[in-house]
Predicted model as a PDB file, atoms N, CA, C, CB and O in Angstrom, pLDDT in the B-factor column:
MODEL        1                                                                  
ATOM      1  N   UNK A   1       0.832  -1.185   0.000  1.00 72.00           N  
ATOM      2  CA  UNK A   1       0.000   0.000   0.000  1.00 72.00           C  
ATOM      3  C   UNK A   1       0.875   1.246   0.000  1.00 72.00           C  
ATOM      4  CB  UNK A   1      -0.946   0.000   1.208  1.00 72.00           C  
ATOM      5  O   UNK A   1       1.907   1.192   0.669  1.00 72.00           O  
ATOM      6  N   UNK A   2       0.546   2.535  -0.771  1.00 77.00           N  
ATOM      7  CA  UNK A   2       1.365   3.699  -0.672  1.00 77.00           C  
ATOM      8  C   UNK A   2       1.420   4.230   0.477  1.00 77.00           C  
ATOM      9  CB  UNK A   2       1.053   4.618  -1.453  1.00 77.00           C  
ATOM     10  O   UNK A   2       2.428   4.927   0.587  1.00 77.00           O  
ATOM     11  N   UNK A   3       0.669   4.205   1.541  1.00 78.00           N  
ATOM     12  CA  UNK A   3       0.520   4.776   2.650  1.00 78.00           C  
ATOM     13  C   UNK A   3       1.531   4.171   4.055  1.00 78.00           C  
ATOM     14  CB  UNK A   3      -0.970   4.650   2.804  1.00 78.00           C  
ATOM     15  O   UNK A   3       1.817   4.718   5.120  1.00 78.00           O  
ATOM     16  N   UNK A   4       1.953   2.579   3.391  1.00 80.00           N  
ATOM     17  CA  UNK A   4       2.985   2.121   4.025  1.00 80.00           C  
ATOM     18  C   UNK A   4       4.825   2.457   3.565  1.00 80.00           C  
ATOM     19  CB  UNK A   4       2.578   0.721   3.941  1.00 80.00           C  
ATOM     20  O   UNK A   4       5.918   2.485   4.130  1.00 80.00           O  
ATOM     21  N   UNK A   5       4.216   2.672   2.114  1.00 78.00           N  
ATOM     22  CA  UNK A   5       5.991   2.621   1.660  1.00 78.00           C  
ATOM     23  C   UNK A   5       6.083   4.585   1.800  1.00 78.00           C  
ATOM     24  CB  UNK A   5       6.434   1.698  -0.710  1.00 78.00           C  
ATOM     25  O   UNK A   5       7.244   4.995   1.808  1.00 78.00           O  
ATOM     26  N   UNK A   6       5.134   5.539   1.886  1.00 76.00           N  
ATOM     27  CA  UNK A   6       5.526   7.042   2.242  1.00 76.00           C  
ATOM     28  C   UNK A   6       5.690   6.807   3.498  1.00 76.00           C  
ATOM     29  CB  UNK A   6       4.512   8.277   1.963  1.00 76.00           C  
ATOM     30  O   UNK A   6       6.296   7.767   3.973  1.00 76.00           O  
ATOM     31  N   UNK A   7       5.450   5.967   4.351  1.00 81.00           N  
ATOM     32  CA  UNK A   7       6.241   6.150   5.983  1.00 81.00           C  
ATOM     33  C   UNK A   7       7.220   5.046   6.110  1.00 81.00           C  
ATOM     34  CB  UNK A   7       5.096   5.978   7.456  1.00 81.00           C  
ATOM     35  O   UNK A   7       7.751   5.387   7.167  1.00 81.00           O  
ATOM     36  N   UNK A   8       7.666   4.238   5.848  1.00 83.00           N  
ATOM     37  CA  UNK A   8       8.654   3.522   5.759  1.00 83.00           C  
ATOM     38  C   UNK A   8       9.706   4.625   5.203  1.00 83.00           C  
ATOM     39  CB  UNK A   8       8.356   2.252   4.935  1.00 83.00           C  
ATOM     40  O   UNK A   8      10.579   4.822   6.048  1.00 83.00           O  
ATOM     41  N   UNK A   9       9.884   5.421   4.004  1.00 79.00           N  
ATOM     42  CA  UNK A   9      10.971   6.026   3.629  1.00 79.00           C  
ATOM     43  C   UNK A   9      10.656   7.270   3.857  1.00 79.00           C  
ATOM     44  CB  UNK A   9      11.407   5.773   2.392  1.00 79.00           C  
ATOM     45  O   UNK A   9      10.886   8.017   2.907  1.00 79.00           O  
ATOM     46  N   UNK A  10      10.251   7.706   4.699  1.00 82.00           N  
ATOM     47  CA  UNK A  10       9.376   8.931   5.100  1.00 82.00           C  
ATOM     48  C   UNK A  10       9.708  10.058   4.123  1.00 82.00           C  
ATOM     49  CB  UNK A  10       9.660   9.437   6.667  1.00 82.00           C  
ATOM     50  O   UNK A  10      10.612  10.880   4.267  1.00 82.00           O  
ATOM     51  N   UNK A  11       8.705   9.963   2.944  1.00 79.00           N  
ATOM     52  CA  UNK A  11       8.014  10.697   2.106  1.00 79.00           C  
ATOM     53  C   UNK A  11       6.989  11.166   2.591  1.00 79.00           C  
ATOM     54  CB  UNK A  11       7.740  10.164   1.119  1.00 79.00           C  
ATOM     55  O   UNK A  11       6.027  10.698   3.199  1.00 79.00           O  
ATOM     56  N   UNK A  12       7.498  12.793   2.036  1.00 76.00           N  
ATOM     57  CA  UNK A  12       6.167  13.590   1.987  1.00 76.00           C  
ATOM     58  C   UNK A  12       5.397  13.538   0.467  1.00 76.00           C  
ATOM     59  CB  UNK A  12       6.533  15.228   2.382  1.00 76.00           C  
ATOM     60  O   UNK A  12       5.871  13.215  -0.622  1.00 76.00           O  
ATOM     61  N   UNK A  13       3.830  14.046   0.875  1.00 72.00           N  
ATOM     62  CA  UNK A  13       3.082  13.602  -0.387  1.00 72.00           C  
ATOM     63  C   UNK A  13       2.709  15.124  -0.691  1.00 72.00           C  
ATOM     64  CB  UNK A  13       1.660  12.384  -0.179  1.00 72.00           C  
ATOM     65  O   UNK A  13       3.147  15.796   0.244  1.00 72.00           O  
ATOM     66  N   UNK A  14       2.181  15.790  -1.472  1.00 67.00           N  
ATOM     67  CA  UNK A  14       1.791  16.484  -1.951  1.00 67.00           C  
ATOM     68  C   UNK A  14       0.464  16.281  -2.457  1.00 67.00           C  
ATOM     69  CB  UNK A  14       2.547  16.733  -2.532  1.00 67.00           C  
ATOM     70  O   UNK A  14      -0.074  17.366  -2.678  1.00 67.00           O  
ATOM     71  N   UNK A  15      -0.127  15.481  -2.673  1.00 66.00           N  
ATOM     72  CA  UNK A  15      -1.576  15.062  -2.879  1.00 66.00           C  
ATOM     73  C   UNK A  15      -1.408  13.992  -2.262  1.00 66.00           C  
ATOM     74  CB  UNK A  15      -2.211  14.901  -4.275  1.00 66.00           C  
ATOM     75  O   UNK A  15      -0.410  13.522  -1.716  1.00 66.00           O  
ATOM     76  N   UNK A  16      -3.420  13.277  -2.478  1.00 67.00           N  
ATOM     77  CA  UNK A  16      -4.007  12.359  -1.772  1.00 67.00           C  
ATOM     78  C   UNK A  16      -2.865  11.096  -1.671  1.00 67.00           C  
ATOM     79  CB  UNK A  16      -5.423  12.017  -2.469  1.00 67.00           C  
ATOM     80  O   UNK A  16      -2.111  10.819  -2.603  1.00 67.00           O  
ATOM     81  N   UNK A  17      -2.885  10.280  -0.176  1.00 61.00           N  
ATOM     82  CA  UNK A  17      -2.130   9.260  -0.169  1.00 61.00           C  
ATOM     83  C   UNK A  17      -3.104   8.289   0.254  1.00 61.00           C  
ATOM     84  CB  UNK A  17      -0.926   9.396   0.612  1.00 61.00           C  
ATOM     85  O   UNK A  17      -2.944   7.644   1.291  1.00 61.00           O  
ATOM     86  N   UNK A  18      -4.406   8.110  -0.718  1.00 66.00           N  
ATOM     87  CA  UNK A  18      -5.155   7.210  -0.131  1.00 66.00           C  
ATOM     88  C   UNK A  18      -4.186   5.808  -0.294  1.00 66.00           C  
ATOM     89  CB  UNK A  18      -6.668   7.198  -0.830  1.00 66.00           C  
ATOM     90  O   UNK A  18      -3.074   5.732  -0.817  1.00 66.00           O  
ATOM     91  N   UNK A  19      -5.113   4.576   0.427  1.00 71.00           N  
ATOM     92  CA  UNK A  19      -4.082   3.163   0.192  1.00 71.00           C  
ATOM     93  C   UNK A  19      -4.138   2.871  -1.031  1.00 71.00           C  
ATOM     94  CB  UNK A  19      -4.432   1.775   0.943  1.00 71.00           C  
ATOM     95  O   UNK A  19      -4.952   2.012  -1.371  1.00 71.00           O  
ATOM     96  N   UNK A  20      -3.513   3.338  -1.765  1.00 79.00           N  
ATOM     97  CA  UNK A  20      -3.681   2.770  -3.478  1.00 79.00           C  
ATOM     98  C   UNK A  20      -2.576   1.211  -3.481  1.00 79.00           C  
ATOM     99  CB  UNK A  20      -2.818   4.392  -4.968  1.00 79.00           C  
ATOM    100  O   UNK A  20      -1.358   1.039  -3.431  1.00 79.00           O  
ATOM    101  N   UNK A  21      -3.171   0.759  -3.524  1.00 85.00           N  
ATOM    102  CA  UNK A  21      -1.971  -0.621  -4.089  1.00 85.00           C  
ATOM    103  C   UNK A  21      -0.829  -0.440  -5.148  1.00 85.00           C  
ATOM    104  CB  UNK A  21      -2.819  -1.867  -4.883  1.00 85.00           C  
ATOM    105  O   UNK A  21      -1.205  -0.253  -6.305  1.00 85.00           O  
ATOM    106  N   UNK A  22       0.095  -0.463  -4.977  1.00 87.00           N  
ATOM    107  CA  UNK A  22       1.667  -0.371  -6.305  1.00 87.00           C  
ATOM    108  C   UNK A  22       1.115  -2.149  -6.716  1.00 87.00           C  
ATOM    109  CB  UNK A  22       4.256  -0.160  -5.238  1.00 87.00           C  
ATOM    110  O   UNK A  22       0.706  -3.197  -6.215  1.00 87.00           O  
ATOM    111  N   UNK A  23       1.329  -1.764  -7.454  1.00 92.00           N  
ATOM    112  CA  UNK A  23       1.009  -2.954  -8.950  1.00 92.00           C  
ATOM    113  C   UNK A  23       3.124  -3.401  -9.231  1.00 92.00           C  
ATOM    114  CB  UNK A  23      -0.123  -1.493 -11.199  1.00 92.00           C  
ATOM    115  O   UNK A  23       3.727  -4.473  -9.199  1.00 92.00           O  
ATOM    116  N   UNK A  24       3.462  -2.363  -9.408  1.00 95.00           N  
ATOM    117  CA  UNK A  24       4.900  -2.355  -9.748  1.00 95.00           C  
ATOM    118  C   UNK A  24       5.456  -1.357 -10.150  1.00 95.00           C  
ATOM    119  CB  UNK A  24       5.219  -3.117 -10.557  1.00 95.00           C  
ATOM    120  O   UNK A  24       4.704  -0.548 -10.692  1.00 95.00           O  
ATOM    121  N   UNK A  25       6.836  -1.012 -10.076  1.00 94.00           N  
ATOM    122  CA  UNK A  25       7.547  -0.209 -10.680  1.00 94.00           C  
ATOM    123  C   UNK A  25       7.811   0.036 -11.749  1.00 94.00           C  
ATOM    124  CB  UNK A  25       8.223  -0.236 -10.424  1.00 94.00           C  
ATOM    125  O   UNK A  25       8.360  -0.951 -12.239  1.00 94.00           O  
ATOM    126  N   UNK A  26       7.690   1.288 -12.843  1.00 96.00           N  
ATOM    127  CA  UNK A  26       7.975   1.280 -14.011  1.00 96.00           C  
ATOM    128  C   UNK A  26       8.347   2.469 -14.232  1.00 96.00           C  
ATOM    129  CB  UNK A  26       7.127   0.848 -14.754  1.00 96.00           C  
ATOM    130  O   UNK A  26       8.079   3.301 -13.365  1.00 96.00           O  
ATOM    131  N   UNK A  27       8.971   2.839 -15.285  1.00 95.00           N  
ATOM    132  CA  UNK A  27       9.978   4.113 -15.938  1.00 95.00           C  
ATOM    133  C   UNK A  27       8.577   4.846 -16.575  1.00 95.00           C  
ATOM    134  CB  UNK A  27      11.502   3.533 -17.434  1.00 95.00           C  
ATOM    135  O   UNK A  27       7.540   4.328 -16.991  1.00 95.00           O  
ATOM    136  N   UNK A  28       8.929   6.061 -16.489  1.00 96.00           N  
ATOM    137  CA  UNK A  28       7.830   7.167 -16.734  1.00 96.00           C  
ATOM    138  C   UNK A  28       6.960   6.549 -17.739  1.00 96.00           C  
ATOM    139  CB  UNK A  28       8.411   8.649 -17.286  1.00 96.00           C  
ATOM    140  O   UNK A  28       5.863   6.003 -17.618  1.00 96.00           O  
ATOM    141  N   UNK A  29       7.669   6.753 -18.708  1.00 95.00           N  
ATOM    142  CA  UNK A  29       7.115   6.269 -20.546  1.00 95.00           C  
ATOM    143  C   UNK A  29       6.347   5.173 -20.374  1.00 95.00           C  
ATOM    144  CB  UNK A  29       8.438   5.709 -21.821  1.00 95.00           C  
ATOM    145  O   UNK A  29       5.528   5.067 -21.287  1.00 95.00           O  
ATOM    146  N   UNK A  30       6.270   4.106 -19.369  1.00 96.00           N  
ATOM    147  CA  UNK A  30       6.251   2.997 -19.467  1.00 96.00           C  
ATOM    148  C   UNK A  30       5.174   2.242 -18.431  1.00 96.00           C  
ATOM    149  CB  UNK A  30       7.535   2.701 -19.395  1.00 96.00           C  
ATOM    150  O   UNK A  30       4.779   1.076 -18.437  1.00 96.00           O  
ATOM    151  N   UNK A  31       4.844   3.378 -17.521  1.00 97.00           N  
ATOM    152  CA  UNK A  31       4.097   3.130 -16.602  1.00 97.00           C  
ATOM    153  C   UNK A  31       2.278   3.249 -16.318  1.00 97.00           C  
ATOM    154  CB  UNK A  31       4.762   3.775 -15.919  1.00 97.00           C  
ATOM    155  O   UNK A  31       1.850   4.180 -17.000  1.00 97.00           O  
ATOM    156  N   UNK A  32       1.525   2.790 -15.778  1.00 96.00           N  
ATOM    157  CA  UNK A  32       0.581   3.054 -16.047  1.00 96.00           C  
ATOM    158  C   UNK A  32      -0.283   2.784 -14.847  1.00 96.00           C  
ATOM    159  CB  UNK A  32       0.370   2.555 -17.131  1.00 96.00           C  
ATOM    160  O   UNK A  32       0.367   2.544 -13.829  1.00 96.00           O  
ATOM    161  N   UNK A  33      -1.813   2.760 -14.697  1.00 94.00           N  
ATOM    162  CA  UNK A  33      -2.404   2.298 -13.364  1.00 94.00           C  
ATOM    163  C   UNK A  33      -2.075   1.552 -12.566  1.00 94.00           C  
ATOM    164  CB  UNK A  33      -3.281   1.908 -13.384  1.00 94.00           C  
ATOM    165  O   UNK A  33      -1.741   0.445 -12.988  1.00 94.00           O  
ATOM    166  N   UNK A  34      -2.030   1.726 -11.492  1.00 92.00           N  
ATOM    167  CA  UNK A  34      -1.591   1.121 -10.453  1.00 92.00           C  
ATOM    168  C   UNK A  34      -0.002   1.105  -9.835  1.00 92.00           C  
ATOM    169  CB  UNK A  34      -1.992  -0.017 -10.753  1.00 92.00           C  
ATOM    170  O   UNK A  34       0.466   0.683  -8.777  1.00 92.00           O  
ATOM    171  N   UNK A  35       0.725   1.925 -11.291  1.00 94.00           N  
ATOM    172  CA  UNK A  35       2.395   1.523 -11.497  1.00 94.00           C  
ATOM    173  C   UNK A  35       2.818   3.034 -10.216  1.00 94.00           C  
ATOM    174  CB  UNK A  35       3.233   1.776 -13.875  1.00 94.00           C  
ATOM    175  O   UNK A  35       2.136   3.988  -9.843  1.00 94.00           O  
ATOM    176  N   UNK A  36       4.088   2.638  -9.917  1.00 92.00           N  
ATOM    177  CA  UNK A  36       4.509   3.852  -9.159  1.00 92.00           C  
ATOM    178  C   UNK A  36       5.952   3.876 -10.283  1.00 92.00           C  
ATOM    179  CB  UNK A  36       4.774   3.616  -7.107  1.00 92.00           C  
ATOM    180  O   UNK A  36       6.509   2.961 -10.888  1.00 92.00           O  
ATOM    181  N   UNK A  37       6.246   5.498 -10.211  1.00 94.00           N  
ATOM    182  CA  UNK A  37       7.219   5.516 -10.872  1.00 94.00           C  
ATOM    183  C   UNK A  37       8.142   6.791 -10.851  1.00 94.00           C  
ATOM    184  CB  UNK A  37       6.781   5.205 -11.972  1.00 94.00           C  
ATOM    185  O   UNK A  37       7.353   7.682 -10.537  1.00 94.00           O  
ATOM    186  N   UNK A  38       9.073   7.223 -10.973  1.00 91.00           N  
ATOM    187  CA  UNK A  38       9.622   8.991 -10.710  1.00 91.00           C  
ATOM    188  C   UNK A  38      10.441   9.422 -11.507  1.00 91.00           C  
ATOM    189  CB  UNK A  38      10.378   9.382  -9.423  1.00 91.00           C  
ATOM    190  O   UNK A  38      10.779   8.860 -12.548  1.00 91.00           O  
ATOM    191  N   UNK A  39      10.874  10.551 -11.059  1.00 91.00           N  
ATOM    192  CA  UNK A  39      11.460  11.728 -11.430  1.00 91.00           C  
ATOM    193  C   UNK A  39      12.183  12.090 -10.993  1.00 91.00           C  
ATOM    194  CB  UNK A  39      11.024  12.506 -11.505  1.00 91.00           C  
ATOM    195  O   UNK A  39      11.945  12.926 -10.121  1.00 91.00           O  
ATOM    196  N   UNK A  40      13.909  11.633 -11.354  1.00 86.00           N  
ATOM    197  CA  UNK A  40      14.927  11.766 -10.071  1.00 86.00           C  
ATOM    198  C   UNK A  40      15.646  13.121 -11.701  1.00 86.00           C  
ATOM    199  CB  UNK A  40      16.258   9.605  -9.208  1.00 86.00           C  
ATOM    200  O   UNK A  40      15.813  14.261 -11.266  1.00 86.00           O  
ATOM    201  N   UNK A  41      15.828  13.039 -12.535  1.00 87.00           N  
ATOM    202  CA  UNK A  41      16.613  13.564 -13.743  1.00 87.00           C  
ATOM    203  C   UNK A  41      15.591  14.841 -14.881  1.00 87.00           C  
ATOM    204  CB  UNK A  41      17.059  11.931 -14.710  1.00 87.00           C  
ATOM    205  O   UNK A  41      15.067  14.439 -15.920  1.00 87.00           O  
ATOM    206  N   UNK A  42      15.522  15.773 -14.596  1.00 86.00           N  
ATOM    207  CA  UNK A  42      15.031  17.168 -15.480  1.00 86.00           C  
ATOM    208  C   UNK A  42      14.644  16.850 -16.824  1.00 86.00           C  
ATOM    209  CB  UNK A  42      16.218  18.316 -15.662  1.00 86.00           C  
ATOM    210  O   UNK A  42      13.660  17.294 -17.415  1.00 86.00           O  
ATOM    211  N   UNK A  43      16.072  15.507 -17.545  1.00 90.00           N  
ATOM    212  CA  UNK A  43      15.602  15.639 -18.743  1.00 90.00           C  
ATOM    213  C   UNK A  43      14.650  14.863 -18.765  1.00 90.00           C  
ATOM    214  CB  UNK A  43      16.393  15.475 -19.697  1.00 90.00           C  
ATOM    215  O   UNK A  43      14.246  14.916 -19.927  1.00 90.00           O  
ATOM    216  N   UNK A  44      13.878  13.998 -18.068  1.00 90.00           N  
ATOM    217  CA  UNK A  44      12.757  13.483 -18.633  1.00 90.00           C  
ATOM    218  C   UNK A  44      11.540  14.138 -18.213  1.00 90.00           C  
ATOM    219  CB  UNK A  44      12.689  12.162 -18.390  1.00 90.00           C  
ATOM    220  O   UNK A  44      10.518  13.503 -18.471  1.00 90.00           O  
ATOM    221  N   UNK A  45      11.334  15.687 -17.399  1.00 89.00           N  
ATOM    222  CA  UNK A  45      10.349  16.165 -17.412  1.00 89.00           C  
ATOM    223  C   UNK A  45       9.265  16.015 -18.402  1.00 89.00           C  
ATOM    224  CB  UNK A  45      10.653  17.079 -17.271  1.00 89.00           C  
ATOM    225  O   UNK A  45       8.370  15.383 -17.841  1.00 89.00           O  
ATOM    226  N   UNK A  46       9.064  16.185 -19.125  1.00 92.00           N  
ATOM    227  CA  UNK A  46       7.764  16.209 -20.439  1.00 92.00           C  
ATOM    228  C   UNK A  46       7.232  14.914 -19.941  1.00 92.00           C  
ATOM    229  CB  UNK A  46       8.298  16.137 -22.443  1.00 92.00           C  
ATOM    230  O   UNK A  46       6.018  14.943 -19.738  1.00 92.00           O  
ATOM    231  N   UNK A  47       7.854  13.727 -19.679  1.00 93.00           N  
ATOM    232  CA  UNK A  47       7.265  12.757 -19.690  1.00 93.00           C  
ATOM    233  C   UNK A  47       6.182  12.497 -18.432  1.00 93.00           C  
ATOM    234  CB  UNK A  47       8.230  11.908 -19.852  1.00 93.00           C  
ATOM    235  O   UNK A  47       5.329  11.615 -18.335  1.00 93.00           O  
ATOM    236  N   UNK A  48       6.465  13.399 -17.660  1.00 90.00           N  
ATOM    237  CA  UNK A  48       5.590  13.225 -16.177  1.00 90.00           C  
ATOM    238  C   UNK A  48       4.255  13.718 -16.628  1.00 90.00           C  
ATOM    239  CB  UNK A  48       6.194  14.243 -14.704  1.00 90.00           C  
ATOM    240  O   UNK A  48       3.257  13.047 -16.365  1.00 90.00           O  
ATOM    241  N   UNK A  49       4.181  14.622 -17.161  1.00 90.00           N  
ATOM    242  CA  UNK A  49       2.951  15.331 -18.398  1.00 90.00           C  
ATOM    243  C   UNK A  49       1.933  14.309 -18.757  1.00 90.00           C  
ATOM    244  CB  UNK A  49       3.687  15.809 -20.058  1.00 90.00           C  
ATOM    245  O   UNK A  49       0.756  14.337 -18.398  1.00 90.00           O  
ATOM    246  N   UNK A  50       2.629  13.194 -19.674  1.00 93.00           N  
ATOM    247  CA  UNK A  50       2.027  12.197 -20.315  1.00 93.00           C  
ATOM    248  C   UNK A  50       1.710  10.693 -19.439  1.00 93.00           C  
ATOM    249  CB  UNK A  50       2.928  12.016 -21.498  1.00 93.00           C  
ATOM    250  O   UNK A  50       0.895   9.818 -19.728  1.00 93.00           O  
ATOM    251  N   UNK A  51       2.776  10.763 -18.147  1.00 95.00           N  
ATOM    252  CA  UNK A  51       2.464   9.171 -17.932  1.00 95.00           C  
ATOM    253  C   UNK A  51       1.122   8.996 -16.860  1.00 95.00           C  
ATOM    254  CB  UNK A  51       3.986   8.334 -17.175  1.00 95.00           C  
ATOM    255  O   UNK A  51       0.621   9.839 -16.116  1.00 95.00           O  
ATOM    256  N   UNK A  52       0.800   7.756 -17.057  1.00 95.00           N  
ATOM    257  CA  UNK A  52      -0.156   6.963 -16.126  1.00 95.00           C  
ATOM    258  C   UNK A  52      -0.034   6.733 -15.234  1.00 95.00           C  
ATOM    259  CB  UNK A  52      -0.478   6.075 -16.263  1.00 95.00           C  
ATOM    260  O   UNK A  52      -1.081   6.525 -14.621  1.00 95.00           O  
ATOM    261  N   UNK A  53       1.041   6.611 -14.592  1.00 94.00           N  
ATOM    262  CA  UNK A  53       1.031   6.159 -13.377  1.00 94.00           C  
ATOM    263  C   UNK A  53       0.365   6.471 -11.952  1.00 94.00           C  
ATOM    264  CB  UNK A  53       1.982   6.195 -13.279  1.00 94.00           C  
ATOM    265  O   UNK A  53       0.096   7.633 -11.648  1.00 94.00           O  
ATOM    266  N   UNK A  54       0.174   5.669 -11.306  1.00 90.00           N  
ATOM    267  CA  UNK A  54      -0.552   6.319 -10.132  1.00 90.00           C  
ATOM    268  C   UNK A  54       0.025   7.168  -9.489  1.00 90.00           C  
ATOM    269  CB  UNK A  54      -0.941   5.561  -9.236  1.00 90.00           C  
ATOM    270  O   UNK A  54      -0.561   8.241  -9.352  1.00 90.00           O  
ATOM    271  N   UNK A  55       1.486   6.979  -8.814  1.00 88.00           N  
ATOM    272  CA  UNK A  55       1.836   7.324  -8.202  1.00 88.00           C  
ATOM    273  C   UNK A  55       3.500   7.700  -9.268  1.00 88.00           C  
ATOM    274  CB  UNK A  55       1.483   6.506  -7.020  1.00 88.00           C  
ATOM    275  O   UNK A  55       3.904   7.130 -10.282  1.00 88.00           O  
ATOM    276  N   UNK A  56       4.156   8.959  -8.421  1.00 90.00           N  
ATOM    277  CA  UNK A  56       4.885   9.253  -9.119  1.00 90.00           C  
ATOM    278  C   UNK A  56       6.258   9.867  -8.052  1.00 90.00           C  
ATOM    279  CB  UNK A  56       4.124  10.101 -10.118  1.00 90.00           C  
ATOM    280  O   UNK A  56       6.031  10.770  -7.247  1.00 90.00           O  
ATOM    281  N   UNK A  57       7.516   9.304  -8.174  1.00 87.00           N  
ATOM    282  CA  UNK A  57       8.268   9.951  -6.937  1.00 87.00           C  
ATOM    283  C   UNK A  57       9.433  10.930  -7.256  1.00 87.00           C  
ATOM    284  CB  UNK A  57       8.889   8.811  -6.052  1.00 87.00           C  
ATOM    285  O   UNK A  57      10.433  10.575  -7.881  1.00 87.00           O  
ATOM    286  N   UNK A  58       9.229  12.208  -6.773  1.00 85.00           N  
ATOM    287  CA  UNK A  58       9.923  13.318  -7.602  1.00 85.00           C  
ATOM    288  C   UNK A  58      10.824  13.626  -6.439  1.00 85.00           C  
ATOM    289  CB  UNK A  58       8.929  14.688  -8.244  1.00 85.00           C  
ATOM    290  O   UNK A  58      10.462  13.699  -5.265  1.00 85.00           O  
ATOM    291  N   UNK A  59      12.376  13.847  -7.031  1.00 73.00           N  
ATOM    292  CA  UNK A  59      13.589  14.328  -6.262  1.00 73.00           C  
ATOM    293  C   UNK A  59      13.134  15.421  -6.204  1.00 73.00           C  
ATOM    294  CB  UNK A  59      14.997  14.254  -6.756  1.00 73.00           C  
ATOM    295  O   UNK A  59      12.402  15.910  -7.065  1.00 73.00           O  
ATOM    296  N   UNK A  60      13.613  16.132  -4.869  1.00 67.00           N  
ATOM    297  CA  UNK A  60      13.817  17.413  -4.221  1.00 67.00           C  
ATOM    298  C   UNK A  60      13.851  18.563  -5.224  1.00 67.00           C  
ATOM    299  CB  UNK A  60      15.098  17.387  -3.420  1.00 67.00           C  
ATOM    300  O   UNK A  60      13.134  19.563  -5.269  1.00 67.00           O  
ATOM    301  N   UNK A  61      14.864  18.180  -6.026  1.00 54.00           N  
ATOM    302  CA  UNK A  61      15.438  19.215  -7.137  1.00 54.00           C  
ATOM    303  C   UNK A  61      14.571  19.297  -8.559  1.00 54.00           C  
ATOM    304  CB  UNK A  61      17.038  18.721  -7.551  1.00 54.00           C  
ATOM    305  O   UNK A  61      14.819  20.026  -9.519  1.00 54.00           O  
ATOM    306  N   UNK A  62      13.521  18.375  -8.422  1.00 48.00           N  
ATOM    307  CA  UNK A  62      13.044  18.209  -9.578  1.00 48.00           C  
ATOM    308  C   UNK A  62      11.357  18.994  -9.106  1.00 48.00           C  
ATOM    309  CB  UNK A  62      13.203  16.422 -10.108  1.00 48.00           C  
ATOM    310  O   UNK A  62      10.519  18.910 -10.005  1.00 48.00           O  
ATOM    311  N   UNK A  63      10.961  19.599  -7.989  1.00 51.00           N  
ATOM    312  CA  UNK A  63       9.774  19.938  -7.631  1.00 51.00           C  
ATOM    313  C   UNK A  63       9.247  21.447  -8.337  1.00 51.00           C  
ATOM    314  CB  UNK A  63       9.840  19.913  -6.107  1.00 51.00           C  
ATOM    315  O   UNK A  63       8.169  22.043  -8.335  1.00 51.00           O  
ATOM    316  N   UNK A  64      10.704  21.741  -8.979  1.00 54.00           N  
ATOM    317  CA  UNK A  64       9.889  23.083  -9.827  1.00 54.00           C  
ATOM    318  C   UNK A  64       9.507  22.608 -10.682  1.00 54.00           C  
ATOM    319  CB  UNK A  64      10.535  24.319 -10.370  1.00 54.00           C  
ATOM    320  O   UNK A  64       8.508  23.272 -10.957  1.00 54.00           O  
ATOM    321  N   UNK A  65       9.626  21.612 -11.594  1.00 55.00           N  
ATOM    322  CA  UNK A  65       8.564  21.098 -12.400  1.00 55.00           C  
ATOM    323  C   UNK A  65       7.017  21.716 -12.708  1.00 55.00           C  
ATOM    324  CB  UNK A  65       8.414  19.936 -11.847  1.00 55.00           C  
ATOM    325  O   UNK A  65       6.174  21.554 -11.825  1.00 55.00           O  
ATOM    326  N   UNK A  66       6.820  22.082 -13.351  1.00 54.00           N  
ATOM    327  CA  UNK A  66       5.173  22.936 -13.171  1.00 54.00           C  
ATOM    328  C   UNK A  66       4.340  21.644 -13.358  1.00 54.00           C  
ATOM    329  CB  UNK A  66       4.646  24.387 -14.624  1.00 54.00           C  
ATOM    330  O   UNK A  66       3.123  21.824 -13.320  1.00 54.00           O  
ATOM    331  N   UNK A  67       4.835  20.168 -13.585  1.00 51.00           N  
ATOM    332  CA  UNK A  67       3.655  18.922 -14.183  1.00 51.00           C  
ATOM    333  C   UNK A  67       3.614  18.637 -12.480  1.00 51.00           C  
ATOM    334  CB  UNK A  67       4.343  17.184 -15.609  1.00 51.00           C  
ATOM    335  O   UNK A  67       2.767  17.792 -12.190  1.00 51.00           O  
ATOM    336  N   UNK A  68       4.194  19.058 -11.588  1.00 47.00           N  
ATOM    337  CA  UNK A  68       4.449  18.527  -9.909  1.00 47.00           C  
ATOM    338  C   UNK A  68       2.472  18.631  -9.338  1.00 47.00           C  
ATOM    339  CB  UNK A  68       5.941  20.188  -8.668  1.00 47.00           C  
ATOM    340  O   UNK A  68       2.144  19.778  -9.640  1.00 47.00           O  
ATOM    341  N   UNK A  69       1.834  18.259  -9.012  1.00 46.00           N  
ATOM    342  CA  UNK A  69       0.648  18.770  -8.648  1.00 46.00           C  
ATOM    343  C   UNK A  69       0.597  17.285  -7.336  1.00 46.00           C  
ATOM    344  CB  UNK A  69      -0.703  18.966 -10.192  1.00 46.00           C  
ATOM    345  O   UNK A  69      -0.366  17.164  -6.579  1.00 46.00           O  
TER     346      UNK A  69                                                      
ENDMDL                                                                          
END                                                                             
């Protein structure tokens, strides 16, 4: 459940942390319902725009992002 792995690595959320189930990990492009996936590198911004994923985990440095919501 997301609500176990944001306090295990104590992440903060920025939106809802209902218990959504992770399905699995996948790379932006590549990800989709249920998938958790992030944003540690700038150049793949655009792609946070487009992906599915449920959940999405963005480095510190990457929160000016305007796709960050």
């Amino acid at each position: 459940m997301l609500s176990q792995l944001l306090e295990q690595f104590n992440l903060e959320t920025i939106a809802s942390a209902d218990d959504l189930e992770i399905l699995a990990v996948r790379p932006l492009s590549e990800a989709g319902p249920g998938d958790l996936s992030f944003l540690s590198n700038p150049k793949y911004r655009d792609q946070l725009t487009a992906t599915k994923a449920s959940v999405v985990l963005v480095k510190e440095a990457a929160e000016d992002c305007d796709a960050v919501q």
